[in-house]
C-alpha positions in Angstrom: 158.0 -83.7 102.7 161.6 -85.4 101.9 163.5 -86.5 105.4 165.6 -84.2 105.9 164.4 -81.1 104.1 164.4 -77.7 105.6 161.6 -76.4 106.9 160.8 -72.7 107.3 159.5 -71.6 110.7 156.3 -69.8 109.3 154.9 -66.5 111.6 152.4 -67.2 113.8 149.0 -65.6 113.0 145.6 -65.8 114.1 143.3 -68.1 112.1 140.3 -67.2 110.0 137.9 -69.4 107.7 137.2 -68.3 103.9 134.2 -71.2 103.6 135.7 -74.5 104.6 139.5 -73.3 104.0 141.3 -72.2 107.0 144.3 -69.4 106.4 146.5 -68.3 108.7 147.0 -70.4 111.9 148.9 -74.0 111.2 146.8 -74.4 108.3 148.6 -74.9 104.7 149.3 -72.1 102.7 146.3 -71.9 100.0 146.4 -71.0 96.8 144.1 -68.1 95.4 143.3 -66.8 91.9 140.1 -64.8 90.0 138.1 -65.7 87.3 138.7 -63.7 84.1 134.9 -64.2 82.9 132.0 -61.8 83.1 130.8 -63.0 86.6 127.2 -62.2 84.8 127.7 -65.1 82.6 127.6 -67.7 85.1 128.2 -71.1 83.2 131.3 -69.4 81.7 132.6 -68.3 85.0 131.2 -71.8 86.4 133.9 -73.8 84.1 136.6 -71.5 84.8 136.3 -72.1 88.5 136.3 -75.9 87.8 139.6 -75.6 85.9 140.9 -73.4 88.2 139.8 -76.0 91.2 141.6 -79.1 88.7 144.8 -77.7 88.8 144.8 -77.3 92.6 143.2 -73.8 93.2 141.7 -73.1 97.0 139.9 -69.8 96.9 138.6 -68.0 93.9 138.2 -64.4 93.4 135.4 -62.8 91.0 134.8 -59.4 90.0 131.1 -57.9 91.2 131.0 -54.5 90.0 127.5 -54.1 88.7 123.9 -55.8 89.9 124.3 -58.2 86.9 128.0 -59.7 88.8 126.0 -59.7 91.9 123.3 -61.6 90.4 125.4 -63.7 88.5 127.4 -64.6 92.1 124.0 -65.8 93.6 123.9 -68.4 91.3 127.6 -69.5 91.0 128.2 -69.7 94.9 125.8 -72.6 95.4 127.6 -74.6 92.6 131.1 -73.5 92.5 133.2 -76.3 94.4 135.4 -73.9 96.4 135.0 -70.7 98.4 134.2 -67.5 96.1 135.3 -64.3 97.2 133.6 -61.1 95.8 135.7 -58.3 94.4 134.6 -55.0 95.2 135.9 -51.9 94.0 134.4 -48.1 94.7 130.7 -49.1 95.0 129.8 -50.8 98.4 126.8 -51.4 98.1 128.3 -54.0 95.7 129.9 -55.7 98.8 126.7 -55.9 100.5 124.9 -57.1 97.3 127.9 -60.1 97.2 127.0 -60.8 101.1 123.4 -61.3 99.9 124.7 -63.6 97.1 126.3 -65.8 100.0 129.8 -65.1 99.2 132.0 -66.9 101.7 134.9 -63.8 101.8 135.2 -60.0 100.3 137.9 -58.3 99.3 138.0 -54.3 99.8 140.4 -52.0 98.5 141.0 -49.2 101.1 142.2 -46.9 98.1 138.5 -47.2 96.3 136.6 -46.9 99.3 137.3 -44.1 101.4 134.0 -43.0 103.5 134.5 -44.6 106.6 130.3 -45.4 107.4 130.6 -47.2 103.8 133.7 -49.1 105.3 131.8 -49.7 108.5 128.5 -51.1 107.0 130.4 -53.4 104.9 132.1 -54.4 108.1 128.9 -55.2 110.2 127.0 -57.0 107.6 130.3 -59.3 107.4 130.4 -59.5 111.1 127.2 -60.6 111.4 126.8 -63.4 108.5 130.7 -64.2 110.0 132.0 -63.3 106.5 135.8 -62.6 106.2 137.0 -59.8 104.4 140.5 -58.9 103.0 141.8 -55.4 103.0 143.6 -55.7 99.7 146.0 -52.7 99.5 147.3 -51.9 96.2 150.5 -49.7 95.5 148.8 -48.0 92.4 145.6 -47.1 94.4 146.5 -45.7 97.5 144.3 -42.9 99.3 145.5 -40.0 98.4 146.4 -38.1 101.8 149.1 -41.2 102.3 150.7 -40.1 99.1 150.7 -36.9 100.0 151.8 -37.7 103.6 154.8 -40.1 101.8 156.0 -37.3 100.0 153.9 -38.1 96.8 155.0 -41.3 96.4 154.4 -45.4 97.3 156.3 -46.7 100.4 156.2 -49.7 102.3 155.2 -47.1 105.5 152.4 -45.6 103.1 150.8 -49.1 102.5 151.5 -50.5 105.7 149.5 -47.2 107.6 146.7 -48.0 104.8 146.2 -51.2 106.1 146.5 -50.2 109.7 143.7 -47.3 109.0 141.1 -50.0 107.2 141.6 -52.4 110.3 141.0 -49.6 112.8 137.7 -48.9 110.7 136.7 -52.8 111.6 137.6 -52.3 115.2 135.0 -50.0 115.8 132.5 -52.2 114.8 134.0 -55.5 116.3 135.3 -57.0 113.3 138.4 -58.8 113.3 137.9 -61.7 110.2 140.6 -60.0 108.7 143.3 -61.0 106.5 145.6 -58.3 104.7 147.7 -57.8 101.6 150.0 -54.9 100.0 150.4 -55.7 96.6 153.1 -53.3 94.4 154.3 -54.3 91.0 157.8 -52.8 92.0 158.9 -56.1 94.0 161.5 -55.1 96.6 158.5 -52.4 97.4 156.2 -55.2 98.2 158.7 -57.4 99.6 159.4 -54.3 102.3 156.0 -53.5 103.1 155.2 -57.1 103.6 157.8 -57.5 106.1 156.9 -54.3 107.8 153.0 -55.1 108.0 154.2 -58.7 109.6 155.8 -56.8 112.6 152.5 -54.9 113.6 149.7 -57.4 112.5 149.3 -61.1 113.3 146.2 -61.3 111.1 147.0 -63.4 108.5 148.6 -62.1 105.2 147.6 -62.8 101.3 150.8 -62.5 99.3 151.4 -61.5 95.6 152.7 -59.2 93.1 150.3 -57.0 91.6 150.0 -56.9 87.9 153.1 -58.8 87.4 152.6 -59.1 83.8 152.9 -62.0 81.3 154.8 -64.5 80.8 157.7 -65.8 81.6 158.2 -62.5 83.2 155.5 -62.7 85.4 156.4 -66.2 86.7 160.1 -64.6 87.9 158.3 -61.6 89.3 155.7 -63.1 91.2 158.1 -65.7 92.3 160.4 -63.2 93.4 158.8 -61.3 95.9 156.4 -64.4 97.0 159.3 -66.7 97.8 161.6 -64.0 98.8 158.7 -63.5 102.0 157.6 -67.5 102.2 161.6 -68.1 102.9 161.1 -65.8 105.8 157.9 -67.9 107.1 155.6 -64.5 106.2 152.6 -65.5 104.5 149.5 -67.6 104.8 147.8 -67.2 101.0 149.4 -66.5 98.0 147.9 -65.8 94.4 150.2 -65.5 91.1 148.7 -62.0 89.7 149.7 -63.1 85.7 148.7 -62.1 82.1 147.5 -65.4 81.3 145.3 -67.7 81.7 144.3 -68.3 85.9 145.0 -71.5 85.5 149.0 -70.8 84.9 148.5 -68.7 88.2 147.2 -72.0 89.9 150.3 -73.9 88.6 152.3 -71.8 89.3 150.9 -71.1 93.4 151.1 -74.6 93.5 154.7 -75.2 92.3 156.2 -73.1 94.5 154.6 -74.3 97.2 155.4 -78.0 96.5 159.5 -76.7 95.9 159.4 -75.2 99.1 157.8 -78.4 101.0 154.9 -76.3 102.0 152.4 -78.6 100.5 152.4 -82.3 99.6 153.0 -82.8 96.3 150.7 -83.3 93.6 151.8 -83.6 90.5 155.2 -84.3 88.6 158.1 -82.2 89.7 160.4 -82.7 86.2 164.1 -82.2 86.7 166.4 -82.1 83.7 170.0 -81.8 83.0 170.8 -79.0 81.6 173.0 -81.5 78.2 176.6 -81.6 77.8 178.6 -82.7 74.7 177.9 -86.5 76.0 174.3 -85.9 75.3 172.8 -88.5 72.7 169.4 -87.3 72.4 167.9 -83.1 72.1 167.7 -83.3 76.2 165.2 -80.1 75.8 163.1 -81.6 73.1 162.5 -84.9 75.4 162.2 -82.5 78.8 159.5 -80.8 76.8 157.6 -83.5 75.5 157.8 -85.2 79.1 156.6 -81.9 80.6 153.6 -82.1 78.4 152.7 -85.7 78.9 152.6 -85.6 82.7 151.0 -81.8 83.0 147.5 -83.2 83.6 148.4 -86.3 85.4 148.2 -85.8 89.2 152.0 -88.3 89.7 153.0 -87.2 92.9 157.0 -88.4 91.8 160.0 -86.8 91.4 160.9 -87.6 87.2 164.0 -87.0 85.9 165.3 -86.5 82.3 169.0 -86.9 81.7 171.2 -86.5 78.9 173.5 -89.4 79.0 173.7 -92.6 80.6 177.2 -92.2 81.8 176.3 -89.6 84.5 172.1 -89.7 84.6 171.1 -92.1 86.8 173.7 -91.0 89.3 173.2 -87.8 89.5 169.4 -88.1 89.9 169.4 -91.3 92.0 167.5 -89.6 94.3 164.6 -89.6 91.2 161.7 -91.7 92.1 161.9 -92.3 87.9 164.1 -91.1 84.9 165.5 -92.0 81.4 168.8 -91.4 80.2 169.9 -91.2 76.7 172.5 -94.1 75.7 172.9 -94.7 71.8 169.1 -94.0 70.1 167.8 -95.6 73.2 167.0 -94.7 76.6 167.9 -96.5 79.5 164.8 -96.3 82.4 166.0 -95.8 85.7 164.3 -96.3 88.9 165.7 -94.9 92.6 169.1 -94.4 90.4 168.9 -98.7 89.4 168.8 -99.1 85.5 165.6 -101.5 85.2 165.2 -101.4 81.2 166.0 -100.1 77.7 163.9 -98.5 75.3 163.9 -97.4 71.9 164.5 -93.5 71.5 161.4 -92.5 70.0 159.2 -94.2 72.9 161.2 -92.9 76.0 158.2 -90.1 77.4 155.7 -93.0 76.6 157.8 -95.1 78.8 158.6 -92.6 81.7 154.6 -92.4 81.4 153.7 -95.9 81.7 156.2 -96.5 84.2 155.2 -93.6 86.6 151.9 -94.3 86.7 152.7 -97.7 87.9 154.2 -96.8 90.5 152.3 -94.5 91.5 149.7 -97.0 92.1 151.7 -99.5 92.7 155.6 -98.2 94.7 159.0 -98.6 94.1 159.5 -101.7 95.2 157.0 -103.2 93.1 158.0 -101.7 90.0 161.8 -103.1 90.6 160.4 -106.9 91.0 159.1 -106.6 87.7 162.2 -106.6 85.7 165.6 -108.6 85.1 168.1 -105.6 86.8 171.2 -107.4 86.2 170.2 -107.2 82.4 169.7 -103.7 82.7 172.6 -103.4 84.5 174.5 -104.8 81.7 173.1 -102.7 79.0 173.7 -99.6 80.7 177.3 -100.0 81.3 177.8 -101.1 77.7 176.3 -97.9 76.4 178.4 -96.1 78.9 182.1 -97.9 77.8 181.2 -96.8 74.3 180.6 -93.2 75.3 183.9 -92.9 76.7 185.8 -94.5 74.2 184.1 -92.4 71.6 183.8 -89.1 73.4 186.4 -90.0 76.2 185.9 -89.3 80.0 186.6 -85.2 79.9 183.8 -84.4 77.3 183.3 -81.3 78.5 187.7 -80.1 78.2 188.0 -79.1 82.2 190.9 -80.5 82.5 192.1 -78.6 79.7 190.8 -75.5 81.3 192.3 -76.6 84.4 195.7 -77.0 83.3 195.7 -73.8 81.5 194.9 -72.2 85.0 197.7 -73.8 86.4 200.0 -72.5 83.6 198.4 -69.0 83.9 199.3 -69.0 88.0 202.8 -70.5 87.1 203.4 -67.9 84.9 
């Protein structure tokens, strides 16, 4: 995490283990997400979980609703590389098929199952093979006496009582590997009932949207209502519910996360300028390309792409790397100090090769290699004949400025 950043007291909750992942407690905030395979064809499902694991995924979900799912979980468990949970909806006698397959969590959805022996079974099988399970409550799914009791509609109360009934089903039987979440696709609804289940429960909570659709809609959903709650330290697993690919979900859990200095970064976080009249190059084109280059890399650096090399390598000094567009070339800048030139057409090559070095190799390391003064001098040539050609108020403020002053004079 960056000296200085803010850090968001998270709520304390009690801890719980899905596998070998902890959630809840003092333990990072993981990052879910579920197959979108037949869980009966298990080298399909297999390869998904792998991809899903590559781009930084904790805890996957699969579907078992049918023998062949359970079947199929018996054999992917023992050779998936992360914790499988078993998704169970209506039949519970699939959840107890899943605990047989050594699934290491469960998911139940207190709307779908309603007899409260089936609920109680399912809990004492998981007590005893000290299997977690989630009580996933779902907006669109509720039991019907709540929406009648709400009036015939969702609230945050409804969902939150939901919850509260399932857990007081798992009491009876001594069960208490519990962690909880109250999904809605309306996001201030789940953003409410989220922070009212936080101020009755400290088991630990499982945020997302539900159905939040495709994209980019679904990224500014989801992140709405997740980071809305993880800026108010609720929250203690999070999964991106998108029309997509699960992978996107991953990236996207994993994003967030890193933005908000809740987990040590990864990969690449790619900062642009958003191009002015300065800019010499298409500044979206290159941010593009760059985007592409590094999305598989695992570069745990800070990149930056800049428009012009008057402003760019001030702006993002703080960069651990960046290029910045001068006349058909880019000048490379490391820690805001110009260290080379480079033809336009090879810039993203060269961000590439350069972050990669020092990712292996540091900052320092990468400075020693190159004549600075040199680049120095480059740089500021390309920046005198920027101004002289495009002058020093490119974008007209001060125009604008002093027609506010004539307007006030007025």
């Amino acid at each position: 995490m960056d000296a200085g950043a803010v850090v968001f007291e998270r709520r304390k909750t009690r801890q719980i283990k899905v596998g070998d992942v902890a959630v809840g407690g003092d333990a990072p905030i993981s990052i879910q997400s579920m197959t979108t395979t037949k869980t009966a064809d298990v080298d399909g499902t297999l390869a998904q979980i792998y991809a899903l694991t590559g781009a930084g995924c904790d805890i996957v979900r699969c579907t078992c609703n049918d023998l062949a799912a359970a079947e199929g979980l018996a054999r992917i468990v023992p050779r998936s590389p992360i914790p499988v949970i078993a998704d169970i909806h209506h039949q519970y006698k699939m959840a107890l098929a899943a605990l047989e397959a050594g699934v290491q969590g469960l998911r139940l959805n207190p709307g779908n199952i309603r007899k409260p022996e089936h609920i109680k079974a399912v809990a004492t099988e998981a007590r005893d093979r000290g299997v977690p399970i989630r009580i996933g409550v779902n907006g669109g799914s509720l039991d019907p006496s709540l929406y009648d009791k709400y009036g015939g509609r969702v609230t945050p109360e409804a969902m939150v009582e939901s919850a509260q009934m399932e857990i007081a089903y798992f009491e009876d039987v001594g069960f208490d590997l519990i962690k909880i979440s109250v999904k809605a696709s309306n996001v201030p609804l789940m953003i409410e009932a989220y922070r009212q289940l936080s101020e009755v429960t400290d088991h630990p909570l499982h945020l997302g949207v539900t159905e939040a659709g495709p994209l980019p809609g679904g990224y500014i959903k989801a992140t709405a209502g997740i980071a809305a709650l993880l800026s108010e330290g609720i929250g203690d697993t999070i999964r991106y519910s998108l029309t997509a690919d699960p992978v996107e979900e991953v990236r996207a859990g994993r994003t967030l996360l890193e933005s908000f200095g809740l987990r040590e970064r990864k990969n690449v976080d790619l900062i642009a300028c958003p191009s002015c009249g300065r800019a010499e190059v298409d500044v979206i084109a290159v941010a593009e390309a760059a985007r592409d280059a590094f999305a598989d890399r695992e570069l745990p650096l800070q990149i930056a792409v800049m428009g012009c090399v008057v402003n760019g390598p001030g702006e993002a000094r703080d960069a651990d790397l960046g290029i910045a567009a001068g006349k058909h070339r880019g000048h490379l800048f490391v820690k805001g100090q110009n260290v080379a030139v480079v033809p336009e057409a090879e810039m993203v090559d060269t961000l590439v090769e350069w972050a990669e070095f020092i990712a292996e190799n540091g900052t320092e390391a990468a400075l020693a290699r190159v004549d600075l003064e040199k680049a120095r001098r480059e740089a500021e040539k390309d920046r005198s004949e920027l101004f002289e050609e495009k002058g020093a108020d490119v974008n007209a403020s001060e125009q604008r400025v002093e027609l506010i002053h004539r307007r006030v004079a007025d």
